[in-house]
C-alpha positions as CSV (number, residue, x, y, z in Angstrom):
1,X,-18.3,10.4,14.1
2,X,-17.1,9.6,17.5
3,X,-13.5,10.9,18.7
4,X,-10.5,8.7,19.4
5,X,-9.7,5.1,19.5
6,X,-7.2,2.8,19.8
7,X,-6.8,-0.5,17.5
8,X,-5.1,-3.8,18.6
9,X,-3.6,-4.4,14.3
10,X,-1.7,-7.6,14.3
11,X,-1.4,-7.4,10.4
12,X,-3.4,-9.9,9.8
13,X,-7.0,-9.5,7.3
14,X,-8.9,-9.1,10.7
15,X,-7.7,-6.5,12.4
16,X,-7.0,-4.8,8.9
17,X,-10.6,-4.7,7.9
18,X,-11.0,-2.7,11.4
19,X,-8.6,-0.5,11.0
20,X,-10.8,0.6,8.1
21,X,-13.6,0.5,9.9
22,X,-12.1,2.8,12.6
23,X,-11.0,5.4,9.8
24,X,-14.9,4.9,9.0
25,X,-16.1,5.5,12.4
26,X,-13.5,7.9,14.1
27,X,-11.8,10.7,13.8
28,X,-8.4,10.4,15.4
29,X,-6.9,6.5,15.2
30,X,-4.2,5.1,17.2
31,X,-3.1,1.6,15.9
32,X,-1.0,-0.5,18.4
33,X,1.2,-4.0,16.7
34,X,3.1,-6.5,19.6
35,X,5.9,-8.4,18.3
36,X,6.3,-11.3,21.1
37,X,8.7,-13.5,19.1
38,X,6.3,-14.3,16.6
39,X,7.3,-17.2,13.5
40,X,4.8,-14.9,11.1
41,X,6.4,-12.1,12.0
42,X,6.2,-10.5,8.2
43,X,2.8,-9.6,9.6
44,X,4.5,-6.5,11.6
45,X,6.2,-5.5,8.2
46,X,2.7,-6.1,6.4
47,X,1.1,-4.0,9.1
48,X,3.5,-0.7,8.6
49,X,2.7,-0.9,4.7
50,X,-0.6,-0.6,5.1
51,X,-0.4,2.6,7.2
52,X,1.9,3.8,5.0
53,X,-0.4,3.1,2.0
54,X,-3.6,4.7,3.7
55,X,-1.6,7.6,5.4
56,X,-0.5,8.3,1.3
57,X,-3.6,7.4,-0.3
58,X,-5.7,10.1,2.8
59,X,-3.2,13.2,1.9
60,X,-4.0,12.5,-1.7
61,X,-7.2,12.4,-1.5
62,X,-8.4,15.4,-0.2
63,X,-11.8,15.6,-2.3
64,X,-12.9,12.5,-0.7
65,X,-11.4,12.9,3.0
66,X,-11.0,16.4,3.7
67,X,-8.1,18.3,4.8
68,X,-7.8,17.7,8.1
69,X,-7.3,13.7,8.3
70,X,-4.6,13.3,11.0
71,X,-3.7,10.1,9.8
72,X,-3.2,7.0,11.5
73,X,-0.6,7.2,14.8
74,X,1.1,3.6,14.7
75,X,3.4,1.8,17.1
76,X,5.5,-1.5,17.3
77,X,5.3,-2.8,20.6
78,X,8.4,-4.5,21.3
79,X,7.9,-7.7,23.6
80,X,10.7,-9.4,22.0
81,X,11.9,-10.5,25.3
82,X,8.8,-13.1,25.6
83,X,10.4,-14.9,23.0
84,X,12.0,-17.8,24.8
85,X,9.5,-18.2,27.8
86,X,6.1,-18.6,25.8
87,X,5.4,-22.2,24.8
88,X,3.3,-22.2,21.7
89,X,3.8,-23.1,18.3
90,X,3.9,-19.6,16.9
91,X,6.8,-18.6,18.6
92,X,10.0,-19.1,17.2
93,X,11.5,-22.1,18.3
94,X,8.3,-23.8,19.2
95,X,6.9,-26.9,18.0
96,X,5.9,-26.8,14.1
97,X,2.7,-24.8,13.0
98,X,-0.1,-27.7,12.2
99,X,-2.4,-28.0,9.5
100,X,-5.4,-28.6,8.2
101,X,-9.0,-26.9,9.3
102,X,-9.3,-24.4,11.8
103,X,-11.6,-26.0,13.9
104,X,-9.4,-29.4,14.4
105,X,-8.1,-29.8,18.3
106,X,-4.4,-29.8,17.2
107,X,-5.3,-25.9,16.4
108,X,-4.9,-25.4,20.2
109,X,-1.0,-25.5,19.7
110,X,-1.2,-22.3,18.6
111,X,-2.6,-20.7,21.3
112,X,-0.3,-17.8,22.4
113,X,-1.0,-18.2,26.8
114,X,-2.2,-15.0,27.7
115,X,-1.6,-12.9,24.6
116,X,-4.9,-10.9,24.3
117,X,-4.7,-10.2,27.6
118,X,-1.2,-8.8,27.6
119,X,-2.2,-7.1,24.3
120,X,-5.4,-6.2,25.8
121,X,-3.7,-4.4,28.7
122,X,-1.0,-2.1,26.7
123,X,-4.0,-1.2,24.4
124,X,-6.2,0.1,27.6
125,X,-3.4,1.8,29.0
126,X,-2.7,4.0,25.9
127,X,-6.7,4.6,25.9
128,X,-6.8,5.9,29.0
129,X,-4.0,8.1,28.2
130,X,-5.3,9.6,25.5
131,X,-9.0,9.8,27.2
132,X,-7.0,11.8,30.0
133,X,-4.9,14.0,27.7
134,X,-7.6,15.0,25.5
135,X,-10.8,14.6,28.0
136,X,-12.8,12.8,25.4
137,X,-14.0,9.1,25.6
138,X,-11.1,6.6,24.3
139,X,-12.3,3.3,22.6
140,X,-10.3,0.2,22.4
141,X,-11.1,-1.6,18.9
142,X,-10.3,-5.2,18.7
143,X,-10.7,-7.7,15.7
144,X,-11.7,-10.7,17.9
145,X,-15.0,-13.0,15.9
146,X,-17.6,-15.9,16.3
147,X,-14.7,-18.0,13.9
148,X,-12.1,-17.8,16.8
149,X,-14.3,-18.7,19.8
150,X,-13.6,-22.3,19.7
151,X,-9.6,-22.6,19.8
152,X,-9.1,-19.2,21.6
153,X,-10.8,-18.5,25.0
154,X,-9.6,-15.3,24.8
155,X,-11.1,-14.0,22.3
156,X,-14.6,-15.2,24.1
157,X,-16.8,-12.7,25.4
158,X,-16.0,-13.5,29.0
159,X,-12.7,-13.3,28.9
160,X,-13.8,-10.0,27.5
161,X,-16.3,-8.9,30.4
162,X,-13.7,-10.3,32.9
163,X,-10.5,-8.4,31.2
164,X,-12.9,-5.1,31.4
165,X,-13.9,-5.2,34.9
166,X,-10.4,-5.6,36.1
167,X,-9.0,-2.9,34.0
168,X,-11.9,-0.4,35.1
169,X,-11.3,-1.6,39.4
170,X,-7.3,-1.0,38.5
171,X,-7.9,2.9,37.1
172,X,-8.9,6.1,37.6
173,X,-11.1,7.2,35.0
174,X,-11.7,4.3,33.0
175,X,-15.2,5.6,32.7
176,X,-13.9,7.1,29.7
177,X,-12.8,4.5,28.1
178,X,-14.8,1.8,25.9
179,X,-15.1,-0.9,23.2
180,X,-15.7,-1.5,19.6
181,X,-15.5,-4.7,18.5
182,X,-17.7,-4.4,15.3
183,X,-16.9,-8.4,14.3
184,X,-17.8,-10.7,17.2
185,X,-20.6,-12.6,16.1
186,X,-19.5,-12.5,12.5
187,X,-16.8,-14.4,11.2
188,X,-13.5,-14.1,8.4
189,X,-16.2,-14.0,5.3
190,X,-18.3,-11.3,6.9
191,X,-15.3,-9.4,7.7
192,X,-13.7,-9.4,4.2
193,X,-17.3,-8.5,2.9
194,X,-17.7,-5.5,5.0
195,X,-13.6,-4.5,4.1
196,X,-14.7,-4.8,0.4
197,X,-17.6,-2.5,1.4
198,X,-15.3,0.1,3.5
199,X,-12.7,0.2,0.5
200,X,-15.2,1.6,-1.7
201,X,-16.4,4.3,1.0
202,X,-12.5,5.6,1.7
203,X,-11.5,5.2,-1.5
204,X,-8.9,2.1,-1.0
205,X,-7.9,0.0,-3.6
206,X,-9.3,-3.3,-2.2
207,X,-6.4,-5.4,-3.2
208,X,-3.5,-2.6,-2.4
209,X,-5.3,-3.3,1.0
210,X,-5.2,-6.4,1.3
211,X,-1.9,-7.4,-0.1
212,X,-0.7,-5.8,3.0
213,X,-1.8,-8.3,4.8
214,X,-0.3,-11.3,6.1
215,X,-2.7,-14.4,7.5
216,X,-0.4,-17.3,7.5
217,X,1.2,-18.7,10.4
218,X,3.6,-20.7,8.4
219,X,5.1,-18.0,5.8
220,X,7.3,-19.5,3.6
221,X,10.0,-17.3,2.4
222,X,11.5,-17.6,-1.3
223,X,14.1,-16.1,-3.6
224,X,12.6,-16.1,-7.2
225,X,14.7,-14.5,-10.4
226,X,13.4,-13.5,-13.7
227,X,15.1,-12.0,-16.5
228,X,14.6,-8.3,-17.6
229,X,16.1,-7.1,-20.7
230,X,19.6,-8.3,-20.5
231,X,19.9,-9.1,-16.7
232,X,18.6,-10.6,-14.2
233,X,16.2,-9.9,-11.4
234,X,16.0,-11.6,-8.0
235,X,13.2,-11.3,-6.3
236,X,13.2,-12.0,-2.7
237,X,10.0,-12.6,-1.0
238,X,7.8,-13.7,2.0
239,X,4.8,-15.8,0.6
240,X,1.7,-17.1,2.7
241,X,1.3,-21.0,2.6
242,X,-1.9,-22.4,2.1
243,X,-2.0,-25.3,4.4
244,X,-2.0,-24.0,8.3
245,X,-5.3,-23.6,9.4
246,X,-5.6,-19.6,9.5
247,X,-4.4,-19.6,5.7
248,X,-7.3,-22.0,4.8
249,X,-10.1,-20.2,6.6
250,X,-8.6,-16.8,4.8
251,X,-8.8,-18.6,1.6
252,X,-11.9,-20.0,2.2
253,X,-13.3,-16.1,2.8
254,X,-11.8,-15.1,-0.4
255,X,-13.8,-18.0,-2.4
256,X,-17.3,-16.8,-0.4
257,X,-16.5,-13.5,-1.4
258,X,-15.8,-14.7,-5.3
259,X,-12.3,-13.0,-6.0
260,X,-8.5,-14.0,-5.7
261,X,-6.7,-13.4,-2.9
262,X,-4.0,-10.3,-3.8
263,X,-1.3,-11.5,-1.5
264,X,1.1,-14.1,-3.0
265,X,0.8,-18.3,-2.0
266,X,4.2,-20.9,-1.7
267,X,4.6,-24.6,-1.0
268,X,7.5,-25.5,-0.2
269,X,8.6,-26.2,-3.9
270,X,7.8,-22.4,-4.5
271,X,5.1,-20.2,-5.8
272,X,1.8,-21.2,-6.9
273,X,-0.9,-19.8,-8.7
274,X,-4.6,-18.7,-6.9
275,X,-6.2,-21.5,-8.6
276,X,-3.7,-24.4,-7.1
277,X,-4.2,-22.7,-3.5
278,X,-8.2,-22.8,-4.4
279,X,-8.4,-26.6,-5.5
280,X,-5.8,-27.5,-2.5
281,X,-7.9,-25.4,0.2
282,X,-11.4,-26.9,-1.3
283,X,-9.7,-30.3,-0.7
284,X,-9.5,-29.5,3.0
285,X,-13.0,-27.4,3.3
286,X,-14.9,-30.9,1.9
287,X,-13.1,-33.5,4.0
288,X,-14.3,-31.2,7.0
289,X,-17.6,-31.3,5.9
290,X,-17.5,-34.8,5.3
């Protein structure tokens, strides 16, 4: 096991997985979550759940994790401010989210400018901090893969390299810092395999997990009632859409890996069911191909 590091978790099934992967790989783990004004913003809600959950399920589980689990340290980041000066179509009040396949130009519209950088820079500076306070090497963990490469250039490795020499000619011991970023060549299939994996090692429920997650850029939030007994029972609810491209490459995962997707799917007419979001999504997945 090595000692400390600190995770970059968005909320999303990416940066999730790692989390796990840190709780495999570590033994004290910071997690670090930004909200910049973003539309998706249920992921920062998605995000606290799922520390909650594995915080609960680690205490409870003391045959398989010991006593002496610390549990996951997490922070909101609040850059809030950025809101109204960062032109991109994830923040609110930007242009609308587009759809289709990941790998189509209009994706570039939702390119945050400068967001793993200004991510990347909090993250290194709570590192260092807790490399200096403890006197143990700090890693930074990051989520970045192969499958963003194309539409992201900061999620490329050298923007990566570059980012990393300027943070270690800014600071003092930096030495002591480093990086784990487990998924770069892989992509969102190889990472849900290897969470499927992890859930089984930390005993995790795999879709507990991953029903904290949120993917979609264009969540679509509905009000749904049901009768129980002799009232009723509204429901009110923040659904993932199955159309913007980071929903369709999620969905397209889930298919590879051969089981539904636990987090709940809306049009804009309302819920639908796992195998609508699977015929819809295919649709998309073979006119790419084509």
């Amino acid at each position: 096991m090595a000692k400390h590091v600190v995770v970059s978790l968005s909320g999303g099934m990416d940066s999730s997985t790692l989390l796990l992967r840190c709780l495999k790989e570590y033994d004290t783990v910071t997690a670090l979550s930004f909200d910049y004004g973003q539309k998706h913003r249920v992921e920062l809600e998605r995000a606290q759940s799922l520390v909650d959950y594995i915080n609960d399920e680690f205490k409870n589980n003391i045959e398989i994790h010991g006593d002496s689990f610390p549990g996951v340290t997490y922070r909101q980041i609040q850059l809030n401010g950025l809101v109204n000066l960062l032109d991109s179509a994830l923040v609110t009040g930007g242009d609308d989210v587009p759809e289709g396949h990941y790998a189509e130009e209009n994706m570039k519209a939702t390119v945050v400018p400068n967001r793993n950088k200004i991510f990347a820079s909090i993250t290194q500076a709570v590192a260092l901090s807790v490399a200096n306070r403890t006197g143990e090497q700090c890693d930074i963990a990051m989520g970045i893969h192969a499958g963003d490469h194309a539409i992201y250039p900061d999620c490329r490795q050298e923007f990566r390299d570059a980012d990393d020499t300027a943070f270690r000619i800014g600071n003092w011991g930096s030495e002591k810092v480093g990086y784990f970023t487990p998924y770069l060549e892989g992509d969102k299939f190889t990472i849900l395999q290897d969470g499927e994996v992890l859930c089984g090692e930390l005993g995790l429920d795999f879709n507990e997990v991953y029903s904290r997650t949120n993917t979609s850029y264009k969540p679509i939030f509905h009000k749904m009632a049901y009768e129980e007994g002799n009232s009723i029972t509204e429901i009110q609810w923040w659904f993932s859409d199955y159309k913007s491209a980071s929903s369709v490459e999620r969905v397209e995962a889930f298919i590879k890996l051969g089981r539904p997707d636990p987090v709940l799917y809306a049009d804009e007419e309302g819920p639908v069911s796992w195998e609508h979001v699977v015929k819809e999504v295919s649709k998309v997945l073979a006119n790419h191909e084509g």
